[in-house]
N, C-alpha and C positions, 0 to 999 in steps of 0.2 A: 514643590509642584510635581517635580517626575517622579518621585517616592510616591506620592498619591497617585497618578494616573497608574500605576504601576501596580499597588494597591484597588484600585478601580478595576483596573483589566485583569487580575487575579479571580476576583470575585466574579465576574461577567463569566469567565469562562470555566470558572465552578460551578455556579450557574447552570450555563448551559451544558457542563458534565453531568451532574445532577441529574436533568430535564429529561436527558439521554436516557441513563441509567436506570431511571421508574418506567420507563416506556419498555413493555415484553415485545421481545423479537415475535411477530409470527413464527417465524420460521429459520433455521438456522441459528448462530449467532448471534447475527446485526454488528453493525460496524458505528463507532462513532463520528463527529465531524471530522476528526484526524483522519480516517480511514482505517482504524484499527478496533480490535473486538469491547464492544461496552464496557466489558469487564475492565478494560486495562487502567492502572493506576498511575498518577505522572509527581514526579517531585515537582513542589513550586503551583499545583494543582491543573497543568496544561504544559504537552509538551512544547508550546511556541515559545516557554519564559525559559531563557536560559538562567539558572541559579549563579553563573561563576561570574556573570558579567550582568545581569540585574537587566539586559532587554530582552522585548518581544519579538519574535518573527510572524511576521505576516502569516495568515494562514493561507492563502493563495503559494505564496513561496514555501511554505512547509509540504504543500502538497505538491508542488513541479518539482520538488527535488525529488520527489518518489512518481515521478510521472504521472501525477493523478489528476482529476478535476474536483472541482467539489461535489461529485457524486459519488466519489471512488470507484471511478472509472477510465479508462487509458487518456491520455491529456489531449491527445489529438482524436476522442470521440466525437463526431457531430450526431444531432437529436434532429427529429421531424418536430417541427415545431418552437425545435430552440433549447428546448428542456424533456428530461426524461419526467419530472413531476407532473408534466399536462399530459391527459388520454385524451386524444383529439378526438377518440372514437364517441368514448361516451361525456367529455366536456369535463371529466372529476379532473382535480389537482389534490396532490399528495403535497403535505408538510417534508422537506429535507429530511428531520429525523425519523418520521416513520418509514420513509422510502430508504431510509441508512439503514433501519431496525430489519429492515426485514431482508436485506443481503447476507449471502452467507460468505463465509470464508474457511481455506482450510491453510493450518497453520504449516509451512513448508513449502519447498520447495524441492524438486529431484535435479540431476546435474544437467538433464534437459531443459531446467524451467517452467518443470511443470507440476502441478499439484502432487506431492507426496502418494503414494499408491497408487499412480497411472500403471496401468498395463499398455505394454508393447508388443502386440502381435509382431513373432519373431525376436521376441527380448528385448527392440531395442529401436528407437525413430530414425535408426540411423541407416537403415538395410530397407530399401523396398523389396520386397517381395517379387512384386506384381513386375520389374524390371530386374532386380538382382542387381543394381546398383548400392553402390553403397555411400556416403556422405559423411564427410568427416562432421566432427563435432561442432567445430569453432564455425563453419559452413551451414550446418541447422540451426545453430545460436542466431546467426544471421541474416536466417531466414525468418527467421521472428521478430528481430530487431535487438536481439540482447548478446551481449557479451557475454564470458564465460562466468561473470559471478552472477547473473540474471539480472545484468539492472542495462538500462536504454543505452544501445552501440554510442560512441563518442565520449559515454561517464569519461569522469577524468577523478581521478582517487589523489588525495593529499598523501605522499608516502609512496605514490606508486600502484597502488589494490587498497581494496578493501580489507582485509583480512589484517591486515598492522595496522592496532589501535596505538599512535604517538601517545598519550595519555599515560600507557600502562604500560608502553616498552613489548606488550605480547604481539603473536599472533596467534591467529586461531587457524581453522581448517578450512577446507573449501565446505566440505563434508556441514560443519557447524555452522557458518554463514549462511549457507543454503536453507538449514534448518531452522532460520529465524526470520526466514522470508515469508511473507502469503503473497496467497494470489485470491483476489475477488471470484468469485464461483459465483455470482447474481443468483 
């Protein structure tokens, strides 16, 4: 019986990759129910199926661990209405995937946490200007709410950080971890 349901929820959620995938972004990208770019491909056909141990993760918990909602949007977003799908203005409701299809994303992050080719009037978010004060790093990390690897103050890392994968024994850089980060750009 749980080989089948397992088998079942495989399919459902190729499916709805599928579904995804024939749908053209207007514009940008597009992100799928994951919150990742349509194109991406998952062993096991969904990243919720763990291959090493044969269960599923909830998809609500697959997104709070990357602080999301299921719009792919910061987990603590509140909506007029309830929902970004409803235009209260003009009464339309948007499908989940075409309101995904048409977010863009850019892949990266900078060591500020911010989309890969931000400019910094004065080089750098760390120097106002307009005061001549300046701000340490770990201090504008935290005025955003992130830590120094860009992920939500409080993370708690198995090993200590992010950057040591137990599995492989490596680590990687800040520099690369950053680099496999997005950020939602709507």
């Amino acid at each position: 019986m749980k080989k089948s349901l397992i088998t079942l929820g495989l399919a459902l959620f190729a499916s709805i990759a599928s579904a995804q995938s024939s749908r053209a972004p207007k514009s940008g990208v597009g992100l799928n129910i994951y919150c990742e770019p349509l194109e991406t491909m998952y062993a096991g056909g969904s990243p919720l199926f763990n291959e090493a141990t044969g269960e599923f993760t909830e998809l609500q918990d697959y997104l709070a661990a990357k602080q999301l909602n299921i719009y792919c949007e910061p987990a603590d977003r509140m909506y007029a209405g309830g929902s970004p799908l409803f235009n209260e203005a003009t009464g339309e409701f948007t499908e989940l995937q075409d309101y995904l299809a048409r977010k863009r994303w850019a892949r990266g992050v900078n060591q500020y946490c911010d989309a890969l080719g931000t400019v910094y009037i004065g080089g750098t978010p760390l120097f106002d200007e307009t005061t001549g004060r300046r701000i340490s790093k770990v201090d504008y990390l935290a005025t955003k709410g992130f830590n120094i690897y860009c992920d939500a103050l409080g993370t708690v890392y198995a090993g200590g950080n992010p950057l040591f994968n137990p599995a492989t024994g490596r680590t990687q850089s800040l520099a690369s971890y950053l680099a496999k980060k997005f950020v939602i750009l709507r």
